[in-house]
C-alpha positions in Angstrom: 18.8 -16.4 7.8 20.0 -12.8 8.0 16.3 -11.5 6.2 13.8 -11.1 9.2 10.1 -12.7 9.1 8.0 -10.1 7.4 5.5 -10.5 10.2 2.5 -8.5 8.8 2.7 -10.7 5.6 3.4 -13.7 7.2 0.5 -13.4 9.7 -1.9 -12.5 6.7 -0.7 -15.3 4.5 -1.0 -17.8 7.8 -4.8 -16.8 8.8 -6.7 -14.6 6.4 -7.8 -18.3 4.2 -8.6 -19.7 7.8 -11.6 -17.8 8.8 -14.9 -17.2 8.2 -14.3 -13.6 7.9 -11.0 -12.0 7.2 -11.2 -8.2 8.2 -7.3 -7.8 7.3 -7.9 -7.2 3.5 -6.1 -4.1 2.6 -7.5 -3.5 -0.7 -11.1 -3.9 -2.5 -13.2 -6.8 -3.2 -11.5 -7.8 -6.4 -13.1 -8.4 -10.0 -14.0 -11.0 -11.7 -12.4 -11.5 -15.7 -16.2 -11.4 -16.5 -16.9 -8.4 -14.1 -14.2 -6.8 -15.4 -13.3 -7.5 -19.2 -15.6 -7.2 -22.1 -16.8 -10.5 -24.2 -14.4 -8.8 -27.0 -11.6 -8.7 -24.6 -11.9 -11.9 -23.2 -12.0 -13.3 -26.7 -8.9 -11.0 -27.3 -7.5 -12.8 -23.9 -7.8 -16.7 -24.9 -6.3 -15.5 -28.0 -2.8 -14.7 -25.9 0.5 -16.3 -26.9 1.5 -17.2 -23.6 5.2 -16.0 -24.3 7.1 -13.7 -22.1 7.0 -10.7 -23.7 9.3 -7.9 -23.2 10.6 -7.6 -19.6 10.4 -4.6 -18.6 6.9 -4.2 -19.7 5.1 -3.8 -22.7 5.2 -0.6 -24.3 1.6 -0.2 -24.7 1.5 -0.7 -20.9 4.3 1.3 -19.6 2.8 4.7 -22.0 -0.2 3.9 -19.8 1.1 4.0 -16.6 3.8 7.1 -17.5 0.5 8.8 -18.2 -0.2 9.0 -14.7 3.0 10.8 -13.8 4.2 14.2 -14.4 7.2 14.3 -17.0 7.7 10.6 -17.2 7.7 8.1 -20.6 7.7 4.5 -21.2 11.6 4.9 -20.7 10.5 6.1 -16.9 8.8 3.1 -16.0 9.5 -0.5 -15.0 7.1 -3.3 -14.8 7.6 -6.1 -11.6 5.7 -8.4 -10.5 3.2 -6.2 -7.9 4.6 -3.5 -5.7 6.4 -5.6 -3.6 8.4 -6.8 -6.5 8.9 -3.3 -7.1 10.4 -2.6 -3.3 12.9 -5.0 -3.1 14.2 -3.7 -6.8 14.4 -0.2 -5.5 15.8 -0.8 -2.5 18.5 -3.1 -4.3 18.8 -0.6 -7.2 19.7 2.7 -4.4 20.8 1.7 -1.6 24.0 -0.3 -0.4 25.6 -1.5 3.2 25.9 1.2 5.3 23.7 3.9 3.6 21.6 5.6 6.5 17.9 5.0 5.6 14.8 7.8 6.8 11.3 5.9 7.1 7.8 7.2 7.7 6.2 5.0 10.5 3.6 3.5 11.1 4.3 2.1 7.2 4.3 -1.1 5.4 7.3 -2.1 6.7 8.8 -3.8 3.8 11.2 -1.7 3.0 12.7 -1.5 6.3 12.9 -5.3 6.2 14.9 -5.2 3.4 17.0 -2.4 3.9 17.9 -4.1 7.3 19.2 -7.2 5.9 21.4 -4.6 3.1 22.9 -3.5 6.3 21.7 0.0 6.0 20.7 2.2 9.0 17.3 2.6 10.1 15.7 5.8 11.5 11.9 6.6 11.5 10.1 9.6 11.9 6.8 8.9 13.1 3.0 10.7 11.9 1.3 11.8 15.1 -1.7 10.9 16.1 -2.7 13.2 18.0 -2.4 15.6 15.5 -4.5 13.7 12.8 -1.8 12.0 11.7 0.2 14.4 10.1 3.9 13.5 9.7 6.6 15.7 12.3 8.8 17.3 9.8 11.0 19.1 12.4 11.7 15.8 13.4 12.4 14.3 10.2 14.9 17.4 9.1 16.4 16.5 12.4 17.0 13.0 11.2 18.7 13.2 8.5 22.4 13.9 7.9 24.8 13.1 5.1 24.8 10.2 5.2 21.3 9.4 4.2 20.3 7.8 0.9 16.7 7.4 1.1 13.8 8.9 2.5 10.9 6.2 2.5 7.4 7.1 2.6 4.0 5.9 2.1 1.3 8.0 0.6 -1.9 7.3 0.9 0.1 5.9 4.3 -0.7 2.2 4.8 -2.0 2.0 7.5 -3.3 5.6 9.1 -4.6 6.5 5.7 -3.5 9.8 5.7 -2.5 11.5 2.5 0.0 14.0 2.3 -0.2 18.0 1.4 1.5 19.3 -1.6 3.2 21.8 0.7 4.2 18.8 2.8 5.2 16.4 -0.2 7.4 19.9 -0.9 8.9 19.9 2.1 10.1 16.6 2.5 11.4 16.9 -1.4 13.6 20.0 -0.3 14.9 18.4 2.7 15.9 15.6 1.0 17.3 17.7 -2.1 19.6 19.5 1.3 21.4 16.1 1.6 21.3 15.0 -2.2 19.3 11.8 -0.8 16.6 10.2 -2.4 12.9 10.7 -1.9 11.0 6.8 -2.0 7.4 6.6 -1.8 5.2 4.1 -2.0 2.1 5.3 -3.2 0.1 2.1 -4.4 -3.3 3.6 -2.8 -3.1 6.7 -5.3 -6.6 6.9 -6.8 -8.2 5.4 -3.4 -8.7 8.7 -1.6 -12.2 9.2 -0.3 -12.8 13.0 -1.6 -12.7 11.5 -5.1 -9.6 14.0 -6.0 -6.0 11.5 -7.1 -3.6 13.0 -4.8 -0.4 14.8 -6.9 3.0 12.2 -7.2 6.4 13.3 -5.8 7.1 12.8 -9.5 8.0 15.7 -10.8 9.0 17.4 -7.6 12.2 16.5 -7.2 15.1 15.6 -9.3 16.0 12.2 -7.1 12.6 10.7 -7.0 11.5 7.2 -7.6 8.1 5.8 -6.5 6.2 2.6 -6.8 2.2 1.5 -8.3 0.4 -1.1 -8.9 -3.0 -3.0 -9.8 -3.3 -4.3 -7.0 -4.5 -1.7 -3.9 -6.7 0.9 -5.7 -7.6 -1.2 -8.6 -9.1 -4.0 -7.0 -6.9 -6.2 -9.3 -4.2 -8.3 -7.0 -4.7 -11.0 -8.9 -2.6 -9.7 -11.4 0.3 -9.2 -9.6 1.3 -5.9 -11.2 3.1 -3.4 -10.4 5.5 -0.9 -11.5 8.5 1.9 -10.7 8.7 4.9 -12.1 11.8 7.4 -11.8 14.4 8.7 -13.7 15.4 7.1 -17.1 19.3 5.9 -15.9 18.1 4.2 -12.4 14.8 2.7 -14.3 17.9 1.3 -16.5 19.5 -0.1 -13.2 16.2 -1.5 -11.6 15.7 -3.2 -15.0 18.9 -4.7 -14.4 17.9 -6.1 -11.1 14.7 -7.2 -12.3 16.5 -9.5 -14.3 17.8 -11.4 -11.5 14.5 -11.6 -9.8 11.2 -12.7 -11.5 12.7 -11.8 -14.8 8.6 -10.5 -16.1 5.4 -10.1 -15.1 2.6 -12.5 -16.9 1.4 -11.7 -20.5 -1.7 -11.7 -19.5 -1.2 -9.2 -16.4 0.6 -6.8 -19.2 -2.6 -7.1 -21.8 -5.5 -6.9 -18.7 -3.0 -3.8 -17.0 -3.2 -2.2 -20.2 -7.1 -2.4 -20.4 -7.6 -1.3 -16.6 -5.9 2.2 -17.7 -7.4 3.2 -20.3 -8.3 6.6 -18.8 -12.4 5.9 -19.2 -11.9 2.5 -17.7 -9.3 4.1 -15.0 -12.1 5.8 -14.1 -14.8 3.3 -13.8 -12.6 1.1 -11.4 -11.5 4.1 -9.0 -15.3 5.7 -9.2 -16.3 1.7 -7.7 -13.9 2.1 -5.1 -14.3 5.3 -3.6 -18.0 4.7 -3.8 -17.1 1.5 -1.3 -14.8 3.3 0.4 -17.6 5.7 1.5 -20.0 3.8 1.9 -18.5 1.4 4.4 -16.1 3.8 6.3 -19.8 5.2 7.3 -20.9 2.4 8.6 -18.4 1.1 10.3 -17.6 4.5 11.9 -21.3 4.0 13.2 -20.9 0.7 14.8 -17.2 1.9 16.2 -19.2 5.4 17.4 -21.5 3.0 19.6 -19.4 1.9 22.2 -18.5 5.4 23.3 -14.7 5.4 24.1 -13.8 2.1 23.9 -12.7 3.2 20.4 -10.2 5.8 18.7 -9.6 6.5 15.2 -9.1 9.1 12.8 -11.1 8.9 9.2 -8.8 8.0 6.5 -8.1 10.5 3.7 -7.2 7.7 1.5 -6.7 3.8 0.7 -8.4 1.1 1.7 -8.5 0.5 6.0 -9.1 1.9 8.6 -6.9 2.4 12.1 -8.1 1.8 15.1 -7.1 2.5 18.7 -8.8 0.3 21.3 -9.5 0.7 25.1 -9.0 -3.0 26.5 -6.6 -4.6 28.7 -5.6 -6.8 26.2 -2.6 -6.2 23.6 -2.8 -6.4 20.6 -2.0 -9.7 18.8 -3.8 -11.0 21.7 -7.0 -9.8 20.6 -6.5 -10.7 17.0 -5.6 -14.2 18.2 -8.6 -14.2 20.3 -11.2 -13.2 17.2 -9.5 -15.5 15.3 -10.1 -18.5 17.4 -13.0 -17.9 19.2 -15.3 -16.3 16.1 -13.5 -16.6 13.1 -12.6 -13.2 12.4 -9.3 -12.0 11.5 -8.2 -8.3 12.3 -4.7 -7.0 12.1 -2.6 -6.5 15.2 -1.0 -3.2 15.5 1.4 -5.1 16.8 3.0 -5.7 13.1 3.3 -2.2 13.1 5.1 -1.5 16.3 2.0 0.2 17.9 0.1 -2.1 20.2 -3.7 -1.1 21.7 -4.3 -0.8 17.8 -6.1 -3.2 14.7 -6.2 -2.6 11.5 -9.3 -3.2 9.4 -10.4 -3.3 5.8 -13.1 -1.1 4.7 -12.9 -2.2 0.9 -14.5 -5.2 1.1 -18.7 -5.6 0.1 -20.8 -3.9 3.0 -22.9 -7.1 4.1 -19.2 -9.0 5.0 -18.3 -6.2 6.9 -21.0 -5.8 9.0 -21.8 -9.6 9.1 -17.5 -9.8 10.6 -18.4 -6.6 13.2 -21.2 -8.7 14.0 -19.2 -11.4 15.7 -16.6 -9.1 17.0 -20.3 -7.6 19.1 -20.5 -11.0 20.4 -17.1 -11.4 21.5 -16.8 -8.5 23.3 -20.0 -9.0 25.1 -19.0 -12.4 25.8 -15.3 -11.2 27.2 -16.1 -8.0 28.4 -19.2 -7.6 29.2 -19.8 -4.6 26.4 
């Protein structure tokens, strides 16, 4: 097998149905249909022909999501089956062997999976943290060269939370337009930033932009499984054509609940319950990290739904995770998946009561181990 294991995924998939609380959950608590969907609607809903519908997404659905973007139509957008769906298109759709690759890191590294297995170069260029996470520039313009095809972001960034400045998002667009490359950016936690203000799209900014979205992250709808691509008309041709060969469409029902979730009143309502969650939880937590002194390190989040942490232990990270996991039932996520060990990642999208009840046993644990 030439793909590597996509260890975050795999790790997640492996463990986060095993425990008692999973702390790994990158999103928020999903909805229920009857949370979520009206008694009209769900009539409307058992009322579905359960046909395929048109491929690349309904049109109804696509005008709603090319709403969201600057400049873009139906014609702009694609509809896959989630984000990740939506990745492995892209990637397929611009890059080919030997194309030199430019990648934000720490990042969902999906993308960099895939792009290995093309044969494609890999470089990163790293967001610092000791400068709030904000990305090094200098050393990305030093990075790239000619031979680069794709710049690959991720923003809100998965995992730092950090959200890019328009004057940043500017920069990187112009020194990718110096090399004709293309700008990639995942930006599935759009609408989960904490100030309660949707961060701008590199849509728009740049000629030779594509970027991904979906249901899944700040809509508390994973279930789903939907998400799209949105880019210029010719390449959303091409990633149509790829799609084709992959899941073929996303579910009926996913196109006629998508639909409904952006409706810009109801858009509203869904993101409004996040961010509200978002807040509310990042404060807590923050107090039970705040009272161990040092032992912990982390920078707020701008945006999306987790929080990372940096940890004072002589213990590495998928240690640690493996110990919680065993010993109490809790699941964190090793920064270890990410490349950076002494770190966990943590979901603060979850209700308040799981949260706190997971910390709780993570307490005990460390006063058990470490006497803390």
């Amino acid at each position: 097998m030439n793909i590597p294991i996509f260890e975050l995924e795999r790790v997640q998939s492996l463990f986060e149905n095993t425990v008692d609380y999973n702390l790994t959950e990158s999103g928020f608590h999903p909805y229920t249909l009857k949370e979520f969907l009206t008694k009209e609607e769900i009539e409307a809903l058992t009322n579905t022909v359960l046909g395929y519908g048109q491929t690349n997404g309904s049109i109804p659905l696509r005008k709603r999501i090319s709403a969201l973007y600057n400049g873009a139509d139906e014609d702009s957008v694609l509809v896959t089956n989630g984000s990740s769906e939506a990745n492995f298109v892209a990637c397929h759709t611009l890059l080919e062997k030997g194309d030199e690759v430019v990648m934000m890191v720490p990042n969902y590294m999906q993308i960099w999976g895939i792009a290995e297995e093309m044969g494609c170069t890999l470089k990163s260029f790293p967001l610092i943290s000791e400068n709030n996470w904000r990305p090094d520039l200098d050393d990305l313009r030093s990075k790239v060269t000619a031979k680069t095809k794709m710049i690959a972001l991720c923003n809100p960034n998965n995992p730092t939370g950090y959200t890019l400045s328009n004057e940043e998002m500017q920069e990187i667009a112009d020194i990718a337009k110096s090399v004709d490359a293309w700008v990639y950016c995942d930006e599935v936690y759009r609408g989960a930033e904490l100030n309660g203000k949707t961060i701008e799209s590199f849509v728009g900014m740049y000629e030779k932009v594509m970027v991904n979205g979906g249901l899944s992250k700040a809509y508390a709808l994973p279930g789903l499984r939907l998400g799209w691509l949105v880019g210029p008309k010719e390449l959303i041709e091409d990633t149509w054509a790829y799609h084709d060969y992959t899941s073929i469409t996303a579910g009926i029902m996913s196109h006629y609940i998508g639909e409904i979730a952006l409706r810009p009143e109801r858009r509203e309502q869904i993101l409004e319950r996040n961010r509200t969650m978002l807040n509310e939880n990042l404060k807590v937590v923050r107090g039970w990290l705040d009272g161990y002194g040092d032992l912990f390190e982390y920078v707020p989040p701008k945006g999306g739904g987790m929080l990372f942490i940096k940890y004072n232990l002589d213990i590495i990270s998928s240690d640690l995770a493996e110990w919680l996991r065993i010993e109490k039932s809790v699941f964190i996520l090793a920064g270890d998946v990410y490349g950076m060990d002494k770190h966990f990642r943590i979901g603060i999208g979850e209700r308040k009561e799981y949260i706190l009840n997971g910390l709780e046993r993570i307490k005990d644990a460390l006063k058990e181990r470490f006497n803390l």
